[in-house]
C-alpha positions as CSV (number, residue, x, y, z in Angstrom):
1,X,-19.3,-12.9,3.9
2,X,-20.9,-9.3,3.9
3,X,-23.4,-10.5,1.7
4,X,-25.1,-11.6,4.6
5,X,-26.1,-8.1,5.1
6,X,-29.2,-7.1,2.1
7,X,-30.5,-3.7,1.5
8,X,-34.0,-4.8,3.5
9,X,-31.8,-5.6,6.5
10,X,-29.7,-2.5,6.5
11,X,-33.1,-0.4,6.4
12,X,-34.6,-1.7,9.3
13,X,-31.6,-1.5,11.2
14,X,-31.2,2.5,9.9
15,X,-34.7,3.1,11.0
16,X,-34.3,1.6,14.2
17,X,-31.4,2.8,15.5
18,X,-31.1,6.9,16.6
19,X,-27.0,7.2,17.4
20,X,-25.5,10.0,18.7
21,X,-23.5,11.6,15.4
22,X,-19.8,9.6,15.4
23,X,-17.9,12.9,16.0
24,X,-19.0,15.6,17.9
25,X,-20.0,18.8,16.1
26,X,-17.6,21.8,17.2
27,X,-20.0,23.2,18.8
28,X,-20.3,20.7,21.1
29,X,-17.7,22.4,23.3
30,X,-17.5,20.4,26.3
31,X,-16.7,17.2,24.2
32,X,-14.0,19.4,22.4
33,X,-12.5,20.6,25.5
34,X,-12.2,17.2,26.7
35,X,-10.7,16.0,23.7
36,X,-8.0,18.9,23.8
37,X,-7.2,17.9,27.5
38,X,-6.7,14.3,25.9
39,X,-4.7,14.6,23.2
40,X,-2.3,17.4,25.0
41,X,-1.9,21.4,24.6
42,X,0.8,20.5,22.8
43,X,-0.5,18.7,19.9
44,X,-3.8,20.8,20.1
45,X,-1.5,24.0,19.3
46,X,0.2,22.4,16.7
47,X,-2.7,21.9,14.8
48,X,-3.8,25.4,15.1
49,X,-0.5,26.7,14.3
50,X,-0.7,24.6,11.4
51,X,-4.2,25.8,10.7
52,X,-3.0,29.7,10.8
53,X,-0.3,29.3,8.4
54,X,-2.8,28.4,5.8
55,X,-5.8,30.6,7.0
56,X,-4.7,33.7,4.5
57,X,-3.0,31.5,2.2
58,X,-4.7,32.0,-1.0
59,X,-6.2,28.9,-2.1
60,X,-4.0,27.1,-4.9
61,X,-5.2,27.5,-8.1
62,X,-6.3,24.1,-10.4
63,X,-6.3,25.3,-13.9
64,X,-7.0,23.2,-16.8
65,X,-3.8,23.1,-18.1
66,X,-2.3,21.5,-15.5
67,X,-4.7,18.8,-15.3
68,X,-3.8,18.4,-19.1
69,X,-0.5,17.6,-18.3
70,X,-0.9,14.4,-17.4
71,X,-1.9,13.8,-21.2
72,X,0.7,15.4,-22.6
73,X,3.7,15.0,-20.4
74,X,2.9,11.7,-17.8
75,X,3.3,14.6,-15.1
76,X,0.5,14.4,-12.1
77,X,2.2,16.1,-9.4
78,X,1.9,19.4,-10.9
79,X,-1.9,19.1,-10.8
80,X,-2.1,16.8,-7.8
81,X,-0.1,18.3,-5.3
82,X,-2.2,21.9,-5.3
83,X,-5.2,19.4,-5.0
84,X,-3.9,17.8,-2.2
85,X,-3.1,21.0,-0.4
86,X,-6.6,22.2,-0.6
87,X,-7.8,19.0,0.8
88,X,-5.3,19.1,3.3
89,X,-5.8,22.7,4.6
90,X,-9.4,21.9,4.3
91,X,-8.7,19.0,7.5
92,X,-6.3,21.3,9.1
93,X,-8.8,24.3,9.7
94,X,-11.6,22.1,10.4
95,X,-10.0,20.6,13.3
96,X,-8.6,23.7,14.8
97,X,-11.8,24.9,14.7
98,X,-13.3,22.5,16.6
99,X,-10.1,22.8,19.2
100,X,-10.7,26.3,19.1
101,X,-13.9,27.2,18.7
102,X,-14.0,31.0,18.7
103,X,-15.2,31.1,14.6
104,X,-12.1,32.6,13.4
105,X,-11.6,29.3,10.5
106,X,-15.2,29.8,9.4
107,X,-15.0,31.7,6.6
108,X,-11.4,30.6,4.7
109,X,-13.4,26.9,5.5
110,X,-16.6,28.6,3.3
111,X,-14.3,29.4,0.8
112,X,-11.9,26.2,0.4
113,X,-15.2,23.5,0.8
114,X,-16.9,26.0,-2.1
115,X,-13.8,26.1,-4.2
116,X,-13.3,22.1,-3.6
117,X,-17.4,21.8,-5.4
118,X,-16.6,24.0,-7.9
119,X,-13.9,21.9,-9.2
120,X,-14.9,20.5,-12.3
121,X,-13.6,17.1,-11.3
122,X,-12.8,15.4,-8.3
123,X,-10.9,12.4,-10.1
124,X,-7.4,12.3,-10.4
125,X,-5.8,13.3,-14.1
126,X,-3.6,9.9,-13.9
127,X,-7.4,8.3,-13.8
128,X,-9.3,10.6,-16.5
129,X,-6.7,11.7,-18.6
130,X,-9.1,14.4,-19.9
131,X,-11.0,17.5,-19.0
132,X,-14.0,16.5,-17.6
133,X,-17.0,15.4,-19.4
134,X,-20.1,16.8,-17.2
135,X,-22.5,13.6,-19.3
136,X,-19.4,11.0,-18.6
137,X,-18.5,11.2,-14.6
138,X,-15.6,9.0,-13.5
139,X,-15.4,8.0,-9.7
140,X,-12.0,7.3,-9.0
141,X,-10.3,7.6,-5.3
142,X,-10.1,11.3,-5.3
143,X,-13.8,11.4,-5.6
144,X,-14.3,8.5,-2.9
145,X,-11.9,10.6,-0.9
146,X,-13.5,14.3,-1.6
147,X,-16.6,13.1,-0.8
148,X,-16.0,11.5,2.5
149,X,-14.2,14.7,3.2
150,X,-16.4,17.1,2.6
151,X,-19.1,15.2,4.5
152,X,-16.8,14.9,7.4
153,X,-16.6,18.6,7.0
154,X,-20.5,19.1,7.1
155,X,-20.5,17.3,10.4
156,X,-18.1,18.9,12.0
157,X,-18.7,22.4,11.2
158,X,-21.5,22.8,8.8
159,X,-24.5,24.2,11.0
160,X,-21.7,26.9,11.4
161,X,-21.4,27.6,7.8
162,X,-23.9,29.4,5.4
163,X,-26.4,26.8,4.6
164,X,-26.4,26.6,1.4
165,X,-22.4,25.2,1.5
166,X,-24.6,21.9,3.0
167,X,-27.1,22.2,0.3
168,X,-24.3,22.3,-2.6
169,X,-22.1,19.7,-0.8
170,X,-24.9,17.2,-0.6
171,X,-25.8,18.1,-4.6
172,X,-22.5,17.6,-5.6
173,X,-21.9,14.0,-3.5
174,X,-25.5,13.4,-5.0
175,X,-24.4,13.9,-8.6
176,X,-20.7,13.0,-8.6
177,X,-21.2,9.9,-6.1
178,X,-24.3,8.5,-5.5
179,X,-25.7,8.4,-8.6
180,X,-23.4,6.9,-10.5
181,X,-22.5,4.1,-8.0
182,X,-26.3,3.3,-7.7
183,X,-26.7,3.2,-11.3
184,X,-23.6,1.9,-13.1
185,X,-22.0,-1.0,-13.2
186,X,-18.7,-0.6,-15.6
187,X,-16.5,0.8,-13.0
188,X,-13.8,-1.3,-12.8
189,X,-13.5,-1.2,-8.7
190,X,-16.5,-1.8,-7.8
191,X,-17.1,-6.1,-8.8
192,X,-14.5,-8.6,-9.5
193,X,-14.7,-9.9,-13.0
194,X,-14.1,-13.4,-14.0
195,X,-10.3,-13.8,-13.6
196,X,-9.3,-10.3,-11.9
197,X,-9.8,-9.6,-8.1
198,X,-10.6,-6.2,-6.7
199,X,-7.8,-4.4,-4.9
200,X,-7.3,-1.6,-2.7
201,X,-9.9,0.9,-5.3
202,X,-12.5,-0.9,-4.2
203,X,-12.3,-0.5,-0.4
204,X,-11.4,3.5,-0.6
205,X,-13.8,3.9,-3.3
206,X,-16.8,1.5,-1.8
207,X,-15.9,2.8,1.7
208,X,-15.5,6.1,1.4
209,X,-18.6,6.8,-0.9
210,X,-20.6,4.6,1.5
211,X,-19.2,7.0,4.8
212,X,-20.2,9.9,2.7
213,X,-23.7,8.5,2.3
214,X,-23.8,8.0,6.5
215,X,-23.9,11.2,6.7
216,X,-25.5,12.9,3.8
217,X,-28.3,10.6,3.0
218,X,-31.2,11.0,4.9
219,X,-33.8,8.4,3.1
220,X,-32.8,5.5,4.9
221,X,-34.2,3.7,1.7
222,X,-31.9,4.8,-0.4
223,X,-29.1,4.8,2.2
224,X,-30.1,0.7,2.6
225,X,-29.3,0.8,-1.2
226,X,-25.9,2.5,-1.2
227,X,-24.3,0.8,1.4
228,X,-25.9,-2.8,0.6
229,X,-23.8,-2.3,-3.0
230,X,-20.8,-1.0,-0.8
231,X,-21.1,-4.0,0.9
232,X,-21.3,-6.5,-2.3
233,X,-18.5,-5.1,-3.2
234,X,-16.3,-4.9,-0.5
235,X,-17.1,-8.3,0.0
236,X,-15.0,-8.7,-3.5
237,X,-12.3,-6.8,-1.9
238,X,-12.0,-9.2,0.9
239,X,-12.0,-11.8,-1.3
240,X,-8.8,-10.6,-3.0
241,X,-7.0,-11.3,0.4
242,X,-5.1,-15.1,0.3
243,X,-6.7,-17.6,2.8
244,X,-4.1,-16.3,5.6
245,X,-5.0,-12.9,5.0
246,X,-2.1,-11.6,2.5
247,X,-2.4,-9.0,0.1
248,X,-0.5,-9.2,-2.9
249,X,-0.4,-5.0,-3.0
250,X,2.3,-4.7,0.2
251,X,2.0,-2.6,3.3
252,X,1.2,1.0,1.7
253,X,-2.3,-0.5,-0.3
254,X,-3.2,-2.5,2.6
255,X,-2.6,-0.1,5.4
256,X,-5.0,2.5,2.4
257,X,-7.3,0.2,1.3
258,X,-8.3,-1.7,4.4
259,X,-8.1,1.7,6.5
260,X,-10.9,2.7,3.9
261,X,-12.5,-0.6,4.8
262,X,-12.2,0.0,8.5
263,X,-13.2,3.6,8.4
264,X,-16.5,2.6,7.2
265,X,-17.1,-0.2,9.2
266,X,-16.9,1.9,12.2
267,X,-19.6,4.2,10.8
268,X,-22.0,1.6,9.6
269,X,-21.5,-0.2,13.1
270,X,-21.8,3.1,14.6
271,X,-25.1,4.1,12.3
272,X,-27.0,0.9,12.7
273,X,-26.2,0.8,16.2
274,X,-23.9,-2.7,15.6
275,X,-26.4,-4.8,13.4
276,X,-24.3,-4.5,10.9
277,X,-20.7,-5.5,12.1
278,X,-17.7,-5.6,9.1
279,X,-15.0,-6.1,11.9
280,X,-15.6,-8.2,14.4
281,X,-19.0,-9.9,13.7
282,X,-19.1,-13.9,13.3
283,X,-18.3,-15.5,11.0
284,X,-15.8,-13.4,9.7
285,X,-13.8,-12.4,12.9
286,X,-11.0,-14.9,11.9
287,X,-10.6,-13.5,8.6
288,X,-10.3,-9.7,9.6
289,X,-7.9,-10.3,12.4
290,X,-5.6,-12.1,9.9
291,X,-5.6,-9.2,7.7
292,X,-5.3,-7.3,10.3
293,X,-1.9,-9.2,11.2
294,X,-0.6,-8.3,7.7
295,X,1.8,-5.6,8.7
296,X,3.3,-8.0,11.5
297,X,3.6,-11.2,9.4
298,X,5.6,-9.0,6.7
299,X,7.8,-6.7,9.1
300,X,11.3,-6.6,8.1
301,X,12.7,-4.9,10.8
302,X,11.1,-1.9,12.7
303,X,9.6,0.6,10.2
304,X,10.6,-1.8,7.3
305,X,8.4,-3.9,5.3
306,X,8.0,-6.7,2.8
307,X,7.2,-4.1,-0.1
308,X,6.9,-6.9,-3.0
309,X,5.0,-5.1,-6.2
310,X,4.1,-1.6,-6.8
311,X,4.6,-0.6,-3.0
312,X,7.1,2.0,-2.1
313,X,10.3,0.9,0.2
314,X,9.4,2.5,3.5
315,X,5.6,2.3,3.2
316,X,4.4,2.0,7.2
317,X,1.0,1.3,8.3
318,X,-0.9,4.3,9.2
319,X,-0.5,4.9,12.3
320,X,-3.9,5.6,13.8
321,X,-5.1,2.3,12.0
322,X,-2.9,-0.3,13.5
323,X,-3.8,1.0,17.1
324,X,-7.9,1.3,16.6
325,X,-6.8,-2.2,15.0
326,X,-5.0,-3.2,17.9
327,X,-7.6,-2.4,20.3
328,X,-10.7,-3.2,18.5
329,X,-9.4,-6.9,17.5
330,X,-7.6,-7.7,20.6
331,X,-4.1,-8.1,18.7
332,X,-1.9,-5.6,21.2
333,X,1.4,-6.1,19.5
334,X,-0.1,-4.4,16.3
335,X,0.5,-1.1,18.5
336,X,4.0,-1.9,19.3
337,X,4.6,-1.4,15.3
338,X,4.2,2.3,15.9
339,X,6.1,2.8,19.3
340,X,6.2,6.5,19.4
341,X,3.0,8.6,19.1
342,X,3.4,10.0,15.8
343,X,2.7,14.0,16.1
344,X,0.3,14.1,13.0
345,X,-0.9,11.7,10.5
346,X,0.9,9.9,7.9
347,X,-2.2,10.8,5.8
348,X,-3.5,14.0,5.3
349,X,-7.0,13.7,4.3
350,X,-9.4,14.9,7.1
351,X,-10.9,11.6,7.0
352,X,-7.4,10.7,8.7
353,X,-6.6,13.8,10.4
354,X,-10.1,13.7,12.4
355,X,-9.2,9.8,13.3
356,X,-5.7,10.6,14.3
357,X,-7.4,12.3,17.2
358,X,-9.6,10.0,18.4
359,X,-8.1,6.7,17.1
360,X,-4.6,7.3,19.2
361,X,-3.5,5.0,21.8
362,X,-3.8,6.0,25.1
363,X,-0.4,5.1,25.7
364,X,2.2,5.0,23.6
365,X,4.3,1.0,23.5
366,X,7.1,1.1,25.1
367,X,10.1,0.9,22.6
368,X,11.3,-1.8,24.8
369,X,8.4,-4.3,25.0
370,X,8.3,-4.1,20.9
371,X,7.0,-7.5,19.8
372,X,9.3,-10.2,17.9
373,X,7.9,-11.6,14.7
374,X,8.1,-15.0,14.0
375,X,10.8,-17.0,12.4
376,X,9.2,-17.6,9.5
377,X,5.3,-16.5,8.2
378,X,4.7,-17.8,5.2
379,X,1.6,-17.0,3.0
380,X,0.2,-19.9,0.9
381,X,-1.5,-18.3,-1.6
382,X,0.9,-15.2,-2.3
383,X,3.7,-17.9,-2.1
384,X,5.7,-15.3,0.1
385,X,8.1,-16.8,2.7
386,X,9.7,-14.3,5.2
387,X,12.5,-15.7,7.0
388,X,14.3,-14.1,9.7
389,X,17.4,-15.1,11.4
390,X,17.0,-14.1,14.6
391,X,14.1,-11.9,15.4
392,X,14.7,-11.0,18.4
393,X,17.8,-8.9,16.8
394,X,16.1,-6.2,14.5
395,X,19.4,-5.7,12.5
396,X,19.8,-9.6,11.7
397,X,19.1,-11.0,8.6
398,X,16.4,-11.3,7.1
399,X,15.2,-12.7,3.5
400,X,11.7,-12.3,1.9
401,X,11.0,-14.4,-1.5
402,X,7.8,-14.9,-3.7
403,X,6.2,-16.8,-6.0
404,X,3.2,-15.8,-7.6
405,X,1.8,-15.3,-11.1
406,X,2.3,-12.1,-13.5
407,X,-1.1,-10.5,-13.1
408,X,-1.3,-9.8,-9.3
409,X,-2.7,-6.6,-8.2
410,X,-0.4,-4.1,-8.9
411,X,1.9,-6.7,-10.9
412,X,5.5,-6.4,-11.8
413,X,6.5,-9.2,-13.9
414,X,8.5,-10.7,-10.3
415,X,8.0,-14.0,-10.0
416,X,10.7,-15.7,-8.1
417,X,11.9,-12.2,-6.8
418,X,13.8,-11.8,-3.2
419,X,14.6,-9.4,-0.6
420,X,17.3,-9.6,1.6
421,X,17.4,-7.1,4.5
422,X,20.1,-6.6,7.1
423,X,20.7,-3.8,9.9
424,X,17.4,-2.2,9.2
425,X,18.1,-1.6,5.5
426,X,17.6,-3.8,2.2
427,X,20.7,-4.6,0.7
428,X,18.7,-6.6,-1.8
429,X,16.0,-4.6,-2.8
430,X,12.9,-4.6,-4.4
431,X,12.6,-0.8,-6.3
432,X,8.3,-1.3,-5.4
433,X,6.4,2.1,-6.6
434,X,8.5,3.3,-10.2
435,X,7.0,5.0,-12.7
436,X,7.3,3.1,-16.6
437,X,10.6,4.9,-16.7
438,X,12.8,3.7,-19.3
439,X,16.8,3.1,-18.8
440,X,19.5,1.5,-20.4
441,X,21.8,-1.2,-18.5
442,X,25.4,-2.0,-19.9
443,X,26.6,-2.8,-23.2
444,X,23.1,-4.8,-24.5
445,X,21.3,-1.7,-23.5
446,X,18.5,-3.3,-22.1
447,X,15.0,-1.4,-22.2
448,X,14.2,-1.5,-18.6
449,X,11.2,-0.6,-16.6
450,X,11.4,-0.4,-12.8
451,X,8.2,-2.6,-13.1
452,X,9.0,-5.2,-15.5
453,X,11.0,-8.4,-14.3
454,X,14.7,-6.7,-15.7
455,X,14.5,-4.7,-12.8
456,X,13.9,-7.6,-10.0
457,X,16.1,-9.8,-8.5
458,X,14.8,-12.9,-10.7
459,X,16.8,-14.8,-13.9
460,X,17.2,-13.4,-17.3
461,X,16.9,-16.4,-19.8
462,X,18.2,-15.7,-23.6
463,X,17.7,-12.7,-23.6
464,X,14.2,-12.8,-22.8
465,X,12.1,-10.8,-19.5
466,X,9.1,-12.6,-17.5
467,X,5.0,-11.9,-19.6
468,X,2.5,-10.7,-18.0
469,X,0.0,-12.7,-17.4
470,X,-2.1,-15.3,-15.1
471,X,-0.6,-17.9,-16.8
472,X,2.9,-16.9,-16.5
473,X,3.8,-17.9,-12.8
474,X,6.0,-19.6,-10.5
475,X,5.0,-23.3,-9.2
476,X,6.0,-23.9,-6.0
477,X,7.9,-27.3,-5.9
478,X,8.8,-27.4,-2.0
479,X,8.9,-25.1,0.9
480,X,9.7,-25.6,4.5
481,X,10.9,-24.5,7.8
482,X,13.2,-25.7,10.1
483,X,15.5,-25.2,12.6
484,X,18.7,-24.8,10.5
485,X,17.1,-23.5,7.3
486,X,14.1,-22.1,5.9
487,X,13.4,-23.0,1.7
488,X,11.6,-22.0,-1.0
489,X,11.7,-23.5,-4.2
490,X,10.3,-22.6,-7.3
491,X,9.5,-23.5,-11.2
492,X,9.9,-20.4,-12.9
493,X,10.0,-21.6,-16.7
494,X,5.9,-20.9,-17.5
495,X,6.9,-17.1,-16.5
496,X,8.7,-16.5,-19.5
497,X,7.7,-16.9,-23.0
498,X,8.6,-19.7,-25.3
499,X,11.1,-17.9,-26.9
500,X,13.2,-18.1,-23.7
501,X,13.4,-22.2,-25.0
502,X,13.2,-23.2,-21.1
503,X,12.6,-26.8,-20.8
504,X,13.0,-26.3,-16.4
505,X,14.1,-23.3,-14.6
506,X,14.2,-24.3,-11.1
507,X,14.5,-21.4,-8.6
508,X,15.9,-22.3,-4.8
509,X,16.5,-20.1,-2.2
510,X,17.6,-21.0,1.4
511,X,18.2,-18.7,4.9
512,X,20.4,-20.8,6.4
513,X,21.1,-20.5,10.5
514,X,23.9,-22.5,10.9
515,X,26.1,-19.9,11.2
516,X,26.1,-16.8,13.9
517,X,25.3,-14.2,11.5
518,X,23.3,-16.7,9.4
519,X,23.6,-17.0,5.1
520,X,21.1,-16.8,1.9
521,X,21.9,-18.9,-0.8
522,X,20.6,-18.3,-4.4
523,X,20.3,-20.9,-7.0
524,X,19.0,-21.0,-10.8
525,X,19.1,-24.3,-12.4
526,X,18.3,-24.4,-16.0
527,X,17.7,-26.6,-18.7
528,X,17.5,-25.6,-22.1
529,X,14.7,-27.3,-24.5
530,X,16.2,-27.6,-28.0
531,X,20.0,-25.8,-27.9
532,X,22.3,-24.3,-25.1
533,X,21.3,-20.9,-24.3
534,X,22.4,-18.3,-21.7
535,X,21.2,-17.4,-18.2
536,X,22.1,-14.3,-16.2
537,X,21.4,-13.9,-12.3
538,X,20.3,-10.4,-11.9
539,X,20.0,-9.0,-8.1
540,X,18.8,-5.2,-7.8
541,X,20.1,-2.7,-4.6
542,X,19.9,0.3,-3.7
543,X,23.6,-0.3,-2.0
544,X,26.8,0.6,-3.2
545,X,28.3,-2.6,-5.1
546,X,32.4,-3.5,-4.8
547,X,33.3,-6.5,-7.2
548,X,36.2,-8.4,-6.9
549,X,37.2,-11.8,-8.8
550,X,34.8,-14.4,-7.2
551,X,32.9,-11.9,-4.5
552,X,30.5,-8.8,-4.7
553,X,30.8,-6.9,-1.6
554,X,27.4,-4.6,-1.5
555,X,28.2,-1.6,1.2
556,X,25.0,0.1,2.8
557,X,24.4,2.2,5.4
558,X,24.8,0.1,8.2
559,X,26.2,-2.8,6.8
560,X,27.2,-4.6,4.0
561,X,26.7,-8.1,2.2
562,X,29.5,-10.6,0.5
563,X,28.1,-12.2,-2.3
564,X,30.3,-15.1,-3.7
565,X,30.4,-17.5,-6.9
566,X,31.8,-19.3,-9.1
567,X,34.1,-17.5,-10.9
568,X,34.7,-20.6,-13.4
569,X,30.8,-20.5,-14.2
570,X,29.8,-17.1,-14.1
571,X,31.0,-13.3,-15.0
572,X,29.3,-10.7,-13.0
573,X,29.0,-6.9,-14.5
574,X,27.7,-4.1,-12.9
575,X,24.6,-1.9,-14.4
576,X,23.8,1.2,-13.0
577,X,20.9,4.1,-14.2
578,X,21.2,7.4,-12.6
579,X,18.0,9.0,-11.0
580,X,15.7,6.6,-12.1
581,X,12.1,8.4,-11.4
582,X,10.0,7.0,-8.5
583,X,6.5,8.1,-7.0
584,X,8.4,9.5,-4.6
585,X,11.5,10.8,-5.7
586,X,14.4,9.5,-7.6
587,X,17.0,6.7,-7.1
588,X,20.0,5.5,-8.3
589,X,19.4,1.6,-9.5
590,X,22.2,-0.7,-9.2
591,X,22.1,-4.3,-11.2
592,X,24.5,-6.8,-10.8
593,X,24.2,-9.3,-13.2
594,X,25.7,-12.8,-12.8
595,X,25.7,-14.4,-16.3
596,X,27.1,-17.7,-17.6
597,X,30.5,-17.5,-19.6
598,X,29.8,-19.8,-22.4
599,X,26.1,-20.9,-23.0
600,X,25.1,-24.6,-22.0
601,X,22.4,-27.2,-22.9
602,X,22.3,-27.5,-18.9
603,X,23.9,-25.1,-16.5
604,X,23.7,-23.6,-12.5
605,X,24.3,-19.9,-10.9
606,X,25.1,-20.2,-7.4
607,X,25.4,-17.2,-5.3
608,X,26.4,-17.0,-1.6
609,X,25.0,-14.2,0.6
610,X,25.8,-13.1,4.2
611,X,26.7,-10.4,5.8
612,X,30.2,-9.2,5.8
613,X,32.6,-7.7,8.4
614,X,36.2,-6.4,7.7
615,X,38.1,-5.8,4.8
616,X,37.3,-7.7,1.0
């Protein structure tokens, strides 16, 4: 695909184009102005305002230490979070400056943008783990990101700044950036290695070091150089995508990594004056504008997404992204995702912050005219099946299933794992981003991770979790959608290990429409290979679960599920851990487990799901 695009080409097309600069310089005041008028007094003041409450602020300190303590104590935030403010303070005073333009930013920007290249690293500590090593440089997002920023920042308002803040921005891109990504090859982002795929590192990394080298690199030579390797490998990233344009990594990675993608197209388009096209240029328009339909092939319900692996629950698209998306590609109903104009970004970078000014819709979507999604999407090579009961009803039911293997990007040991979603909320969840936190279920006191298979909705067979692993998948042994039902079935027996003694472990689940408020049915048929064993059901929620002799009532927040069985074949218990730790907070995690009451050579779990009205 890209690779159509050599370093030879690229310089030619460098030398013969002369652009104007993608964003105009804040001194470029009549551009400014114009953009103020555009975007509203309002939003221009709450940037500003936004701006001044950080303008004395002394800038947060990033001692050693607290870098270390992602060594010592798994803890990133503490370092992370004062990192993240400088970079964010860093977009907020840049813009105002340019929506203000009387100088008064100039000088607390001198001091952050200095303070940001004096920083002994730019890498994250959950990537290095280690004080930096000024002979061993690791390029990690951060660095991507920092770089891209700061060059951003150069444009914007550098010939405002004392010159040598250019000259030592451009050194440090140069030495932290550049230089490695022209000379190494052991970064794990950058290629795809026999059996692995790239994933989202590879576009933020590639993409953003190649927009910092549109700006900063003036040999087009070596410019030709940088952004033919970006090129190579974002082709790799593309190629993780499935053949329909599915991305194993949910929303969140795909709305980062392909922004990153789609940032940097716009500049190299913009750069080489649209001889080098990554968006819409033949033959790879198709592809593009599937992945670009990602977020509205796994919608849920409005703000709610399919968030299979280690995305977190309410990931959304970024805003600005889906509607230069929706524009650029010609696929309108990607605005109506993000129906209200969001007031500021959902990222804070000043990559994003710069883009969420002149990337907005012109109008906002009308709440009213918001798209439907289909019936059913389903994604051949992810094996993902969303089915939705009636779309045009954003609090019907909906149910999201996968197959897969155990070493997806991202992976969490979930083959065979389901979502079920009703009034706006998943009553059947998937627990996406956790951290390797341990807890203990019930009287076994199972070891659990949030990301192995013991805390997904998929069986439990003699004791024994899913492997990681290519070779430990599902097989898909039928799928199809009609009017009455939509089905998935699965072989899950080559995702556990032998010790499991699995001869078949046949996985089917069903969204059935013949009923008004429509039905998901669960069932896990097993067959032991050499002596009866025993088979547990596990589904995980969020929700708050009411068990009763043959029926599981799981309450939410605006609704509630019955789940029935067998109460002849199966006891059901209740697990619970407190405050399990997540990227993004904590959680309780709630784990009903459906287990047969006297092990069998041959044996079935059938479960009954719909939504429930009324008393139990």
């Amino acid at each position: 695909m890209l690779n159509r695009y050599n370093p030879r080409m690229i310089e030619e097309a460098l030398r013969d184009a002369h652009p104007p600069p993608p964003f105009p310089p804040a001194t470029d005041r009549t551009a400014w102005r114009q953009i103020r008028d555009e975007i509203g007094e309002q939003t221009a003041e709450n940037i500003i305002q936004q701006a001044e409450a950080v303008h004395d602020a002394p800038i947060p300190p990033l001692p050693a230490t607290l870098y270390l303590e992602v060594a010592r104590r798994g803890v990133r935030e503490g370092y992370e979070a004062p990192a993240s403010q400088r970079r964010q303070r860093l977009g907020l005073m840049s813009l105002a400056e340019c929506l203000e333009g009387n100088g008064r930013f100039l000088d607390p920007l001198l001091d952050l943008a200095w303070a940001i290249c004096e920083e002994s690293s730019w890498a994250l500590p959950a990537h290095q783990h280690h004080l930096a090593d000024p002979e061993v440089l690791v390029v990690d997002l951060g660095v991507a990101m920092t770089a891209m920023a700061l060059a951003e920042l150069d444009a914007l308002v550098g010939d405002q700044l004392d010159p040598a803040l250019g000259v030592r921005i451009r050194h440090e891109v140069n030495r932290r950036c550049f230089v490695p990504f022209l000379t190494r090859h052991d970064f794990h982002w950058m290629f795809a290695r026999a059996g692995h795929t790239t994933n989202n590192w590879t576009a933020v990394c590639s993409g953003g070091i190649g927009a910092a080298a549109l700006y900063l690199e003036s040999d087009p030579a070596r410019l030709a150089e940088i952004l033919g390797r970006a090129l190579r490998s974002l082709d790799d990233y593309l190629a993780s995508f499935d053949p329909e344009g599915g991305s194993s990594e949910g929303p969140g990675y795909w709305s980062y990594g392909f922004g990153y993608y789609v940032m940097f197209a716009q500049l190299v388009e913009q750069r080489t004056d649209g001889k080098v096209n990554l968006l819409d240029g033949e033959p790879d328009r198709a592809f593009i504008r599937d992945i670009a339909r990602y977020p509205l092939r796994t919608v849920l319900s409005p703000g709610h997404w399919t968030n299979f692996s280690d995305c977190v629950a309410d990931a959304k698209p970024i805003p600005m992204l889906v509607d230069f998306l929706a524009r650029r590609l010609e696929i309108p109903e990607l605005a109506q995702l993000v129906p209200d104009e969001p007031s500021s970004p959902e990222r804070h970078e000043l990559s994003w912050q710069l883009r969420h000014l002149f990337w907005r819709a012109p109008v906002a979507a009308d709440p009213a005219s918001r798209i439907q999604p289909a019936r059913h999407d389903w994604y051949q090579g992810l094996e993902w099946m969303i089915a939705r009961h009636d779309p045009a009803d954003p609090a019907a039911l909906v149910l999201a299933a996968k197959g897969g293997n155990n070493a997806e990007n991202h992976n969490q040991n979930d083959a065979g794992n389901i979502i079920v979603h009703l009034g706006g909320e998943s009553l059947i969840a998937d627990p996406g981003a956790g951290r390797y936190t341990k807890a203990y279920f019930g009287p076994e006191r199972y070891t659990f991770f949030v990301n192995s298979s013991l805390g997904h909705s998929v069986p439990v067979v003699n004791g024994q979790a899913q492997r990681a692993g290519r070779e430990h998948a599902a097989t898909v042994l039928g799928h199809h959608a009609g009017d009455t039902e939509d089905m998935l079935a699965l072989e899950l027996k080559d995702a556990y290990p032998k010790e499991a003694d699995i001869a078949t472990l046949r996985r089917t689940i069903t969204l059935h429409r013949d009923s008004t408020a429509g039905a998901v049915s669960l069932s896990d048929e097993v067959r032991f290979a050499t002596a009866p064993g025993n088979l547990e059901s596990v589904l995980i929620t969020f929700g708050r679960p009411e068990l009763h002799r043959d029926t599981v009532l799981i309450h939410g927040d605006r609704g509630a599920l019955r789940v029935t069985f067998d109460p002849e074949v199966v006891n059901v218990r209740h697990d619970i851990e407190r405050e399990v730790e997540f990227k993004f907070g904590t959680d309780d995690v709630q784990r009903l487990v459906f287990a047969l009451k006297e092990p069998a050579r041959e044996a079935q779990i059938a479960l009954r799901l719909e939504p429930h009205v009324g008393d139990a």
